[in-house]
N, C-alpha and C positions, 0 to 999 in steps of 0.2 A: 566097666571097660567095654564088655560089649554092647552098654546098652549106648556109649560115643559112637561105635561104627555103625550102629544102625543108623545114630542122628544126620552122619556126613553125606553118602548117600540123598538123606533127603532133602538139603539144606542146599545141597548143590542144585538140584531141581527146582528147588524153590528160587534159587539165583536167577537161574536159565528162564524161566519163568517173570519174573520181574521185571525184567530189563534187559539182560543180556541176550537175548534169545534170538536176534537178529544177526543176522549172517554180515562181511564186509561190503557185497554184492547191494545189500538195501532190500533182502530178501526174507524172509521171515525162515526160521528151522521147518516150519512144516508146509513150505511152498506159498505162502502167499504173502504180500505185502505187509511188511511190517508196520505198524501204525504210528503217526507221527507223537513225538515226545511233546505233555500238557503244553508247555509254553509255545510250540508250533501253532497245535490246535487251536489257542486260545486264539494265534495272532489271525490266522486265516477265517477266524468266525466273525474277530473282528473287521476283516476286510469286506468279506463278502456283507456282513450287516452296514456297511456305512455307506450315508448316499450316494447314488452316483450325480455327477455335475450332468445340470440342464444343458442340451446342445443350445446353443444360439442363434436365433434365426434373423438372416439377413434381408431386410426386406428386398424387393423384388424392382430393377428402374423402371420406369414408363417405359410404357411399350411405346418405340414412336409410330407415328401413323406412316401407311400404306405400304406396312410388309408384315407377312405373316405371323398370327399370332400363333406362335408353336404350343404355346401352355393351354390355349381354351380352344385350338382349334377354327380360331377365327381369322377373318383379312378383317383390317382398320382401314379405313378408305378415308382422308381426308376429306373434309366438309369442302366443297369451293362457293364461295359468294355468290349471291341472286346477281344476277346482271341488271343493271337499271332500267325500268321499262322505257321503252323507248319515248313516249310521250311525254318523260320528262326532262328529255333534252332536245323537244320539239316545241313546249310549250312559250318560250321565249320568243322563241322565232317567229313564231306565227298570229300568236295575241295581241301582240303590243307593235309598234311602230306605224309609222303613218299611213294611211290611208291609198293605194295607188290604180289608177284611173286602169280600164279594162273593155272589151269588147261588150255593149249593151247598156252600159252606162250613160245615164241621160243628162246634157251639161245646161249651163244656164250661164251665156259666155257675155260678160259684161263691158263695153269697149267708149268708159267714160268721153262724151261730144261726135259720135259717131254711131246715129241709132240705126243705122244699115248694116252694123256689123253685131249691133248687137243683138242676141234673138238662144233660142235654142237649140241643142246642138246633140245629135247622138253619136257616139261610137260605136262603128262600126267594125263589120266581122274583120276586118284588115288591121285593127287598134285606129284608126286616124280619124279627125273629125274633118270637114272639106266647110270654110268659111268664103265668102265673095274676098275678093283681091287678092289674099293670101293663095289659097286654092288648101290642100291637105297638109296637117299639122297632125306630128303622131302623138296620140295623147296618151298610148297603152305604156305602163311601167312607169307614170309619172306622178306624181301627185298634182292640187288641184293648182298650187302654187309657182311648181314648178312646168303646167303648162301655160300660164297664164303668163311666166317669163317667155316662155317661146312663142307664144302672137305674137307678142309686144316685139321681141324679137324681128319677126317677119312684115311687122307693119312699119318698121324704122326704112325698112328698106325700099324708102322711095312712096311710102303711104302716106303715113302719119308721123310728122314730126314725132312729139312726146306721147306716146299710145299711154296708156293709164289703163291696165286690162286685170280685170275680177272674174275667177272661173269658181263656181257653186255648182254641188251637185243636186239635180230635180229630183234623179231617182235613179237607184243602185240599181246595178244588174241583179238579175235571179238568182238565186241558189237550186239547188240539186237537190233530191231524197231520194232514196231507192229502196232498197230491200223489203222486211218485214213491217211495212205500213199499211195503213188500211189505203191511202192513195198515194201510191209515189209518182212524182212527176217534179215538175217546174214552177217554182213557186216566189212572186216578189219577195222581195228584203227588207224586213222590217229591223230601222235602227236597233241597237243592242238587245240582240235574239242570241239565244242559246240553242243548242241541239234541240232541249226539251219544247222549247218553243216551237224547233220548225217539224218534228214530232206531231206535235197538237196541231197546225195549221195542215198535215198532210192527214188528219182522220184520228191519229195516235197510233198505237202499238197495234199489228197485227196478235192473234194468239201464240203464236210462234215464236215472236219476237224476243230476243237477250236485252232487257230493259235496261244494263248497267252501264255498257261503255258501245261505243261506235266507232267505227270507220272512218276518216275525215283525208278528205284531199283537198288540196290545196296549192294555191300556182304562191311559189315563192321565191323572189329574184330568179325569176324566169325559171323555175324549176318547178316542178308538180311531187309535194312532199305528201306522204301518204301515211296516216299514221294510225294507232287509239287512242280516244278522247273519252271520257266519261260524259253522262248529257246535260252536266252541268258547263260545261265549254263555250263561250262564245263562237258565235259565228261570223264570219264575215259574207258579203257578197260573193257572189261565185264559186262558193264550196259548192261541195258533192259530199253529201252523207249517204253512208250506206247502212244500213240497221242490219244486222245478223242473225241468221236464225239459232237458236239454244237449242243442246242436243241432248235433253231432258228434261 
């Protein structure tokens, strides 16, 4: 019998101990946090050990051009287009179409049964050639065809019944050179010459000389067109080339 009340006492200890030893509070009997019961534990060790999910990354739009790029720190400046060089929307204009009579220009004016009117004929600083009966005939801005209609023109007028009139050129006016040539001056017109050509007939390149492209002026429908040319270009009579000097 005594030795049952000795057991109670400690069997109640052992209770408190166990399991019961936790306050209503969630406080343990002797001040500190009572420890979660196995199957809690089990689950929170489970939690914490299981993967966590990959964030996902969204890519990033294009940056559009020309506003600040805030992520790298940069300005995007949009690209603008080469402008087209200007000689090549001068190169139609000036290479190709007919031929048109000019100051210096040497004629060879033909006035088929009337050999007093026929003869040579220069054009003068004024544009005009001055022929016996007619008197001055402007031949500047015209081609050879179309001054050939204007005699004829002026000899119906009380001259020459049916005039029959042939204008041929003797010999083209001069061209120009200037700049970096060993001689720049004034120099005859040799049928289908290029830059490179009238180049070589002024001495060739000074040492200075930009060997790639030139300067070219040009009287065209009355207007003096001014442009660059590379020295493969055609020339015509009455340019003015200018060679440039290179600045290395």
């Amino acid at each position: 019998m005594r030795a049952t009340r000795c057991l109670m006492p400690m069997l109640a200890v052992a209770l408190a101990l166990a399991g019961c030893a936790q306050a209503p509070n969630g406080r343990g009997l002797f001040g500190g946090d009572a420890p979660p019961p196995v199957s809690a534990t089990r689950g929170f060790l489970a939690t914490a050990a299981a993967p966590q999910p990959v964030p996902t990354v969204q890519p990033m739009a294009a940056q559009p051009q020309g506003i600040d790029n805030v992520l790298y720190g940069s300005t995007v400046t949009p690209q603008r287009p080469m402008p087209a060089p200007r000689v090549a929307s001068g190169y139609a204009a000036t290479a190709e179409g007919p031929y048109t009579l000019d100051s210096g220009d040497r004629l060879r004016i033909v006035v088929f049964g009337q050999d007093g009117l026929t003869n040579s004929y220069a054009v003068g600083a004024s544009g005009h050639i001055d022929m016996p009966l007619i008197g001055s005939v402007l031949a500047r801005g015209a081609t050879s065809d179309e001054l050939a209609a204007r005699i004829a023109a002026k000899l119906r007028e009380g001259f020459v019944r049916e005039p029959h009139v042939a204008v041929q050129i003797e010999a083209y006016r001069p061209f120009f050179i200037l700049g970096e040539v060993t001689q720049p001056g004034q120099y005859p017109y040799v049928a289908n010459m290029s830059v490179e050509t009238a180049v070589a007939i002024a001495g060739g390149f000074a040492p200075r000389a930009f060997r790639k492209t030139v300067t070219l002026s040009r009287l065209v429908n009355g207007q003096q067109l001014r442009m660059t040319v590379p020295v493969t270009f055609p020339l015509r009579p009455g340019d003015t080339v200018n060679v440039q000097e290179r600045w290395f």
